[in-house]
N, C-alpha and C positions, 0 to 999 in steps of 0.2 A: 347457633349463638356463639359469639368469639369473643371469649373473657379474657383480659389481660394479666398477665402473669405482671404481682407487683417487686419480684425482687430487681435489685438495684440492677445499673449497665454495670457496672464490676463485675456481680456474680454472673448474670447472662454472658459475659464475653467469657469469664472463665470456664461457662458450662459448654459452652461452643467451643473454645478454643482447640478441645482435645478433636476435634473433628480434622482442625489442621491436618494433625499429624495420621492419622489414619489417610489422609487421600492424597498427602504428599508425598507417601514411601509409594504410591502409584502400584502398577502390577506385584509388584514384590510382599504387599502389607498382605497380610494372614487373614481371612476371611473373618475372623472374629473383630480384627483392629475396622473392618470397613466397616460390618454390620455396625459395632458400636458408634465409628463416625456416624454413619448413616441414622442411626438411633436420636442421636443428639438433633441433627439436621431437622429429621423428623418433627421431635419437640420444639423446635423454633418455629418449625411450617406453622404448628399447629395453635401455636401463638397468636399468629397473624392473623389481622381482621380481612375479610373479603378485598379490602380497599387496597390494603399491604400488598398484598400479593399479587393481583392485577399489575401494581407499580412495578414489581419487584421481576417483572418480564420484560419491561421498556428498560431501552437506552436511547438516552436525549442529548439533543445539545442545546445549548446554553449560552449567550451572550457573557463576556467579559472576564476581565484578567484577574477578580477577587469573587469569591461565591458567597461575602455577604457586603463587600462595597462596590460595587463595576460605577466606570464611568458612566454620567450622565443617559449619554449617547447609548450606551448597551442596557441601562435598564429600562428605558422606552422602547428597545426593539425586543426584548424580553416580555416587556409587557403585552404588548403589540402581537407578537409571536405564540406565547404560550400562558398568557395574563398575570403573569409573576413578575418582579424585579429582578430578582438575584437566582443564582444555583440552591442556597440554601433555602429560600420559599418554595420552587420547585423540587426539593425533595419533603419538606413538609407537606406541600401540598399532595404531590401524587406516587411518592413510593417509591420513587425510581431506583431501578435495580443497577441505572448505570447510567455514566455520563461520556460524549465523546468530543474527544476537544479536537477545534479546528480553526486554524489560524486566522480567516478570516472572520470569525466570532471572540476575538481577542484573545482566546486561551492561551496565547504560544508566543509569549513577549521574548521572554530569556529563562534560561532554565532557574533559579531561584525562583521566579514568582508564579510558576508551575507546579514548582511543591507546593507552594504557598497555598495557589491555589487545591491542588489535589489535599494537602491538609483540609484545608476549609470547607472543602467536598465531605469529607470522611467526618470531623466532626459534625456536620448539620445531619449526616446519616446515621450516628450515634446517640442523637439527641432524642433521636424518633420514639415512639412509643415502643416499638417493637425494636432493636437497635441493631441495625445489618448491615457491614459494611458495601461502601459501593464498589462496583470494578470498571474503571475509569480505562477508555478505549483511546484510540487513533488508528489513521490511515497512517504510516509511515514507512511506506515500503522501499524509502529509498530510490537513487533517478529519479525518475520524470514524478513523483509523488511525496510529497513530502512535507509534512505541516509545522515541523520545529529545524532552524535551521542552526545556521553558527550562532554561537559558538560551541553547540551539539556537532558529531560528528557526523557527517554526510557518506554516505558508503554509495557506490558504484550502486546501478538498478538490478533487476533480475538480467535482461536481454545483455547487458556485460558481462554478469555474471558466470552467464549460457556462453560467454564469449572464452570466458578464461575456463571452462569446463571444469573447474577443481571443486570440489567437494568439502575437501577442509577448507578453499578460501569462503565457497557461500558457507558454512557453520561459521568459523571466525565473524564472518559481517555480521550474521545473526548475532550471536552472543554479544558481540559489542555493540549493537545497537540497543539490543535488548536491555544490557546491562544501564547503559545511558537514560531507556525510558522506566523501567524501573526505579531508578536512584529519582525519577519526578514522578513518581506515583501516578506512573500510567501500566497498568499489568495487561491489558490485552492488545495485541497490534494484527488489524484485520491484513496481512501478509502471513507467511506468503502467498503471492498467487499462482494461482494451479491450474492455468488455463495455459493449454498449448495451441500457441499462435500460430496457426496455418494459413490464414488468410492477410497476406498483405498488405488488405485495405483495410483492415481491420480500423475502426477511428478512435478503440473507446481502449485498448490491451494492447498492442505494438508490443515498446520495448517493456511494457506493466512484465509480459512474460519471461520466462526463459530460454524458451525459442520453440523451434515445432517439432522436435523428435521429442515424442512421449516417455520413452525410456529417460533420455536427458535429461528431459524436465521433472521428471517422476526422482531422479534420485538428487538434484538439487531443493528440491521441495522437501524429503526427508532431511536434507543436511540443514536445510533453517528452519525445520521445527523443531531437532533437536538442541542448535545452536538459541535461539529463541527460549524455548523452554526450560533449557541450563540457568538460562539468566531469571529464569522468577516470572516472564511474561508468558499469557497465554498466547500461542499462534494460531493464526485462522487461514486456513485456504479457503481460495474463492476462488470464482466463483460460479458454484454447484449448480449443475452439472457438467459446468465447462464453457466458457465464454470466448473460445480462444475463433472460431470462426465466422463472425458476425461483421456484416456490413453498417448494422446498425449501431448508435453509441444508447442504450437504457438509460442513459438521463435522459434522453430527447423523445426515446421512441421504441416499441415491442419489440428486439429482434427473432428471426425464427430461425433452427438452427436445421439443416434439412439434414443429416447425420442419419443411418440408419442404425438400428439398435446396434448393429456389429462394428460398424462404423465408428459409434461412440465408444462403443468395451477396447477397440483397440487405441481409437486417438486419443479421447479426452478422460476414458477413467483412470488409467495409470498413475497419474500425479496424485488423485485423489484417494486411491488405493492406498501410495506409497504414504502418504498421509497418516491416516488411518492407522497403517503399520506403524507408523513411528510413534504413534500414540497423541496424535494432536488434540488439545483441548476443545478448540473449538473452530465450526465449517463454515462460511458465509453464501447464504443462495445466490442464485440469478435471476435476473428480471428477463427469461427469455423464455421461449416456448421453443419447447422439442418434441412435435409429434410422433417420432417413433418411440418415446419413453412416456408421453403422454397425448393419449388420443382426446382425450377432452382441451387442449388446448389452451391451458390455461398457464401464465408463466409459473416457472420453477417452485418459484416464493411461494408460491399460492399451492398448488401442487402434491397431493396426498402420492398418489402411485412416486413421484420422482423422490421427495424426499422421507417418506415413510419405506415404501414400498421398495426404492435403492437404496438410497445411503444408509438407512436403519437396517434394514432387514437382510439386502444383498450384499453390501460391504461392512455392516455389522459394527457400525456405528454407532456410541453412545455416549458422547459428548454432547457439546454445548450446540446447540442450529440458531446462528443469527443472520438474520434478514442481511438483503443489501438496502440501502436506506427508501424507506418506504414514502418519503417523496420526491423519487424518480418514476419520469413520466412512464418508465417500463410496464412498473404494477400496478398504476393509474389508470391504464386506457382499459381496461376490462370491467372493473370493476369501485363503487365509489368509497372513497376514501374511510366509514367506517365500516365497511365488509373488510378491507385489504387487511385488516391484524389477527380479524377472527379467521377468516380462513387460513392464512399465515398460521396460527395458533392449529387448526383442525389438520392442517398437511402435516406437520410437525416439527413445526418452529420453539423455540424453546425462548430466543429473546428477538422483541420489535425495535427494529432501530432508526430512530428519529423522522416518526411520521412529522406529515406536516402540519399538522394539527392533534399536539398532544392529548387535547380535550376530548375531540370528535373519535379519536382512536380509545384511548383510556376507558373512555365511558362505554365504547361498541362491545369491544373485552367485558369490562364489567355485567354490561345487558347481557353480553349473551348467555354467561356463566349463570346469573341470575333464571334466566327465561329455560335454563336447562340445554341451552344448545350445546355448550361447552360444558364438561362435568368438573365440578371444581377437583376430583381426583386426575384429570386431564392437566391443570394447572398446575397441581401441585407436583406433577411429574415434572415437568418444565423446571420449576423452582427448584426441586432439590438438585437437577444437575446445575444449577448458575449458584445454591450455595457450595455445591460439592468444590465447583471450580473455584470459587473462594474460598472455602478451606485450604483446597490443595496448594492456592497461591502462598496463603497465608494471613491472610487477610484480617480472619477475625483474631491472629495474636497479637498483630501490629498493623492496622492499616497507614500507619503513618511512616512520612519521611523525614530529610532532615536537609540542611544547607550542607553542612560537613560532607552528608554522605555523597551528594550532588557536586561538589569540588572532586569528590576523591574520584568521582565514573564519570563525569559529562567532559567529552571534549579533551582528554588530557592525552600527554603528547605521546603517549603509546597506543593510543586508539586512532588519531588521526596518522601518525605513520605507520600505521596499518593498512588503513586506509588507502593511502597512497599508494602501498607497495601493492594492496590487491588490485586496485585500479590500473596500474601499470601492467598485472596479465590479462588484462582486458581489450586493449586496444589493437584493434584490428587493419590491417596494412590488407587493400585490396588489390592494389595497383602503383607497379613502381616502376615506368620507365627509363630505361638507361642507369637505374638504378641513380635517381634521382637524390632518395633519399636512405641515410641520413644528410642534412645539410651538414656542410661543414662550414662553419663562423669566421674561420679564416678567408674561406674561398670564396663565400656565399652570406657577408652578414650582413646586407641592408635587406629586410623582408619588410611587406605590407599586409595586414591583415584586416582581411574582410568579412562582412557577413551578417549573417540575420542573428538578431539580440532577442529570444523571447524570454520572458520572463522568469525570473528563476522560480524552480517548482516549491520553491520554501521562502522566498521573497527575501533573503540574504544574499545570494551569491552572484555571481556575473556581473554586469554583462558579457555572454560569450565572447567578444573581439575583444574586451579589455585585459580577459584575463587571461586570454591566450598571448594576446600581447605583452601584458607584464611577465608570464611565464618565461617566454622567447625573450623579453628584455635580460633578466637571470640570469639568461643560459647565455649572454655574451653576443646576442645580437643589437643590432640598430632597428628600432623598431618602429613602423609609423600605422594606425589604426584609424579603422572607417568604419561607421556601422550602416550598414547597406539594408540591411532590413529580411522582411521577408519575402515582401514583394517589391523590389526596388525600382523604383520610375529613371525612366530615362536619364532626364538627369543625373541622378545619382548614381545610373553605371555610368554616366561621362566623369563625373565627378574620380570614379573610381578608376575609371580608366587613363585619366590624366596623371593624377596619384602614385602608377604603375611604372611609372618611366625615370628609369635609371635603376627601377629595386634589381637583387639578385634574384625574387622567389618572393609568391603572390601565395596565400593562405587563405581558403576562403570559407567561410566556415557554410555549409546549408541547412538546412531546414525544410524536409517534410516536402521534397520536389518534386511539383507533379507535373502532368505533359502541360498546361499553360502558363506555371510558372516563370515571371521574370529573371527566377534566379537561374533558370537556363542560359539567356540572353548575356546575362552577369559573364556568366562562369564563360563561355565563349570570345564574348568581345576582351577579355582579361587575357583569354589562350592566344586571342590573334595578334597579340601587341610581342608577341616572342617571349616575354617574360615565364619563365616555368611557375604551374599552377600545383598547389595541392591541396586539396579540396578534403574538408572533415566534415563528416555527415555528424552531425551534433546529438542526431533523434533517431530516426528510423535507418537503417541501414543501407534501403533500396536506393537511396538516392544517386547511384555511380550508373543506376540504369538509365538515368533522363538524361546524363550530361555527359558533355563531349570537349576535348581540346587537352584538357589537365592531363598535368604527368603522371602525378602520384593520387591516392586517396585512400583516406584513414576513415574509418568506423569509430564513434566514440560511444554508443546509443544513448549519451545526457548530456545534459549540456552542465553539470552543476561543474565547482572548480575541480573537483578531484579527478572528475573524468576528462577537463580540458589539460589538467596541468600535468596530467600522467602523458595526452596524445604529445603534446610541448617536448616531451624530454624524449617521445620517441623521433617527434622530427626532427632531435638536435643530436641523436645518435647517444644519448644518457641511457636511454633504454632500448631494450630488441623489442619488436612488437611480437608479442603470442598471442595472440588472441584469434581464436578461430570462427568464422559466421556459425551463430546458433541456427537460423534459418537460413532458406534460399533466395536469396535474389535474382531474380526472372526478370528475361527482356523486356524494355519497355514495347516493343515493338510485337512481341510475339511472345505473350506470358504463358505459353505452354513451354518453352524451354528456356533453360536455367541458362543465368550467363557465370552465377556463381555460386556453387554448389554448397552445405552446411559440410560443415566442417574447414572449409578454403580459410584457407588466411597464408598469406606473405612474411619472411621474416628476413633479417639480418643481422 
């Protein structure tokens, strides 16, 4: 029987409140400050109706830019979705222990109506009969990932990161990002990630990584959870037990990871180790199977030996375990949609993140606790480490923001020239004949820029050709722009090719080039008009292995502006390029040998 306690939310948030500070002072608090945190926690668990608490393990998403007025449009896909209108009936109704916002569900307009919103979060979560603050997530990992864009700062990705090798620069991006998602009452960001990308084809982690040496990666992953968790945000590595070599993308499809146990101890646990060590709040699984860490075959998520059996027990792990989103085809093909949160829960997940069916998963949890499969002392393990981690945030003294505080951290012009200057030891020079480049404007100022435009990863920034172009305009060139695409038709390298004649120097930006790519054809028929070519890989690195003709080529691994407008100031001689390959790039012609070894990079 679960009676409710009737003193007011005043005294309940005061009774909790001291919990804060016991699990904020982290390693350092005196065994007595945790136990009485942990005491208080306790008491709140024990508050909680069966219903609460099932909720109080999901993170959901949520249609729209207000959590009790969303536009028309998002409260029918809300309905539709998870049978609610708004954020605030979705936590009335089912308890949610967390909300994650993503831009294409309107959360992520401009930073003002994201506290707005995270306000409106947090009160509908205090109103509850039980009154618990929520902990409000994102993907915002920066490069190629990124759900809140300008006038927020955009920081360089991991694989640039991996480029500039610095350890204070990855902490710096961290804490200033952090600090940014913080001030909108967002406290956990599922980065960094901790997958060392070995496999070239990789479709789903590329430049998501920091490159493939596991040492490397292992110690920029300590320096942005550090960085991250300075600022008040929980950091999450993923994803567990290593994502970094799969041909398959887990939204689409199971990938299997063929790793042998020693294989994995030396490639993929490193990052996750150094993790660990740095005291990360919390880890995000994988939707992959690794039969030498589990013979039964089941992915990560799901997974007792992988995630009890290693990360708990082997690397002694006891923070927060949240899913990667549990409707990606990865954790689907095994098993139906309400098995995937109880076993999730039985391997030792701690939070379910945004099944696809809130109902059919909510109630599975529920059944099963009820029917005895799951013991509600199982649950309430789960629970106390997701209150622990909102204590330690801070959560139950203040879950709220403010606009002031949101002018004084988002976007302001010591974090975006930050920005800039770290973006600038990122940029990678692979090739530079005759010593090409820097261009010099006097000698060489009518340039054309070309190239493939995809979409910017936060729906603010780009197009890459224009703002490579406006860059280059700045910096004292004559500038003429074409956006050739990604797969460019004939026409349009005639187009480009016409365009060509008379410039000093052809810029072409690529994208993700593989052996039938037309942006081969591009890039050649540009070479043979005599004009000198230099060619920015915008995404993946490897692209200097499929093409041919160009003088020079630069490494940017994102396309957003910070990483176009830092490579701008290196082809204009503004900046020296340092930035070293985090990975190798291997022939196209014979990918057992390297044409460009990790560590290579060109300078001037």
């Amino acid at each position: 029987m679960h009676h409710r306690a009737t003193t007011s939310r005043r005294t309940l948030l005061t009774v909790t409140a001291a919990a804060a500070a016991a699990a904020a002072t982290g390693a350092t608090a005196s065994a007595h400050a945790g136990a009485s945190g942990d005491r208080r926690l306790h008491a709140l668990i024990s508050r909680m109706s069966l219903e609460e608490k099932v909720g109080q393990l999901f993170v959901m998403r949520v249609y729209g830019h207000s959590a009790t007025a969303p536009d028309q449009a998002d409260a029918d896909a809300n309905l539709k979705e998870i049978g609610v209108r708004t954020a605030a009936e979705l936590i009335a109704r089912y308890h949610v222990g967390g909300i994650i916002y993503f831009s294409w569900a309107h959360n992520t307009r401009d930073p003002h109506q994201i506290a707005d919103l995270s306000n409106g979060i947090q009160r509908a979560a205090l109103d509850g009969p039980t009154p618990v603050p929520l902990l409000i997530s994102i993907d915002q990992e920066h490069g190629i990932v990124a759900r809140i864009g300008e006038p927020a700062t955009l920081m360089p990705g991991a694989m640039a990161l991996g480029a500039a090798g610095s350890r204070s620069d990855a902490r710096r991006a961290a804490r200033i990002a952090g600090s940014e998602l913080a001030a909108m009452g967002i406290r956990q960001n599922y980065a960094p990630v901790a997958d060392v990308n070995v496999n070239p084809a990789n479709p789903v982690i590329g430049v998501r990584s920091f490159g493939a040496d596991p040492q490397a990666v292992a110690r920029l992953v300590a320096a942005q959870v550090s960085g991250y968790q300075a600022a008040g945000v929980a950091a999450t590595s993923k994803h567990f037990p290593g994502h970094g070599d799969t041909e398959t993308d887990s939204h689409y499809g199971l990938p299997r990871i063929g790793h042998t146990r020693a294989q994995w101890e030396a490639l993929d646990a490193p990052p996750f180790r150094a993790a660990v060590a740095a005291g990360i709040d919390s880890i995000m699984t994988a939707h992959i199977v690794v039969p030498a860490l589990d013979a039964a075959e089941d992915p990560a998520t799901l997974s007792r030996p992988i995630l009890t059996g290693i990360l708990r027990e082997r690397l002694g792990y006891d923070g927060v375990v949240v899913t990667d989103s549990l409707g990606m085809e990865g954790v689907r093909t095994k098993y139906g949609d309400d098995r995937v949160p109880v076993l999730a829960l039985k391997a030792g997940c701690d939070q379910l993140l945004n099944p696809p069916s809130l109902a059919t998963a909510w109630n599975a949890v529920l059944g099963a606790v009820r029917s005895g499969e799951i013991s509600e002392a199982r649950i309430d393990e789960s629970i106390l480490r997701i209150l622990r981690l909102k204590a330690k945030l801070g959560l139950f003294r203040d879950p709220y923001v403010s606009h002031e505080g949101v002018d004084r951290a988002v976007g302001t012009r010591s974090h975006l020239a930050a920005a800039d200057r770290i973006a600038e030891r990122t940029t990678t020079l692979l090739l530079n004949e005759g010593g090409l480049l820097p261009l010099d404007r006097r000698a060489m100022p009518d340039l054309l820029v070309v190239g493939a435009d995809p979409a910017s990863p936060s729906g603010t920034t780009g197009p890459p050709t224009a703002t490579l172009a406006t860059a280059l305009t700045e910096l004292g060139f004559t500038v003429a722009a074409l956006s050739t695409g990604t797969a460019p038709s004939a026409a349009r390298i005639d187009e480009a090719v016409a365009a060509a004649a008379g410039k000093d120097a052809i810029v072409v930006g690529t994208y993700n080039v593989s052996a039938t790519s037309t942006q081969r054809t591009l890039v050649s028929r540009l070479a043979a008009t005599g004009v000198p070519v230099i060619t920015v890989a915008i995404r993946n690195p490897y692209d200097v292995a499929r093409l041919g003709g160009q003088r020079a080529t630069l490494a940017t691994y994102s396309w957003t502006d910070v990483e176009l407008r830092a490579a701008a100031r290196v082809i204009a001689g503004r900046a020296r390029p340092e930035g070293r390959l985090p990975v190798p790039v291997q022939r196209a012609d014979d990918p057992t040998r390297v044409m460009y070894p990790v560590g290579y990079g060109l300078t001037y």
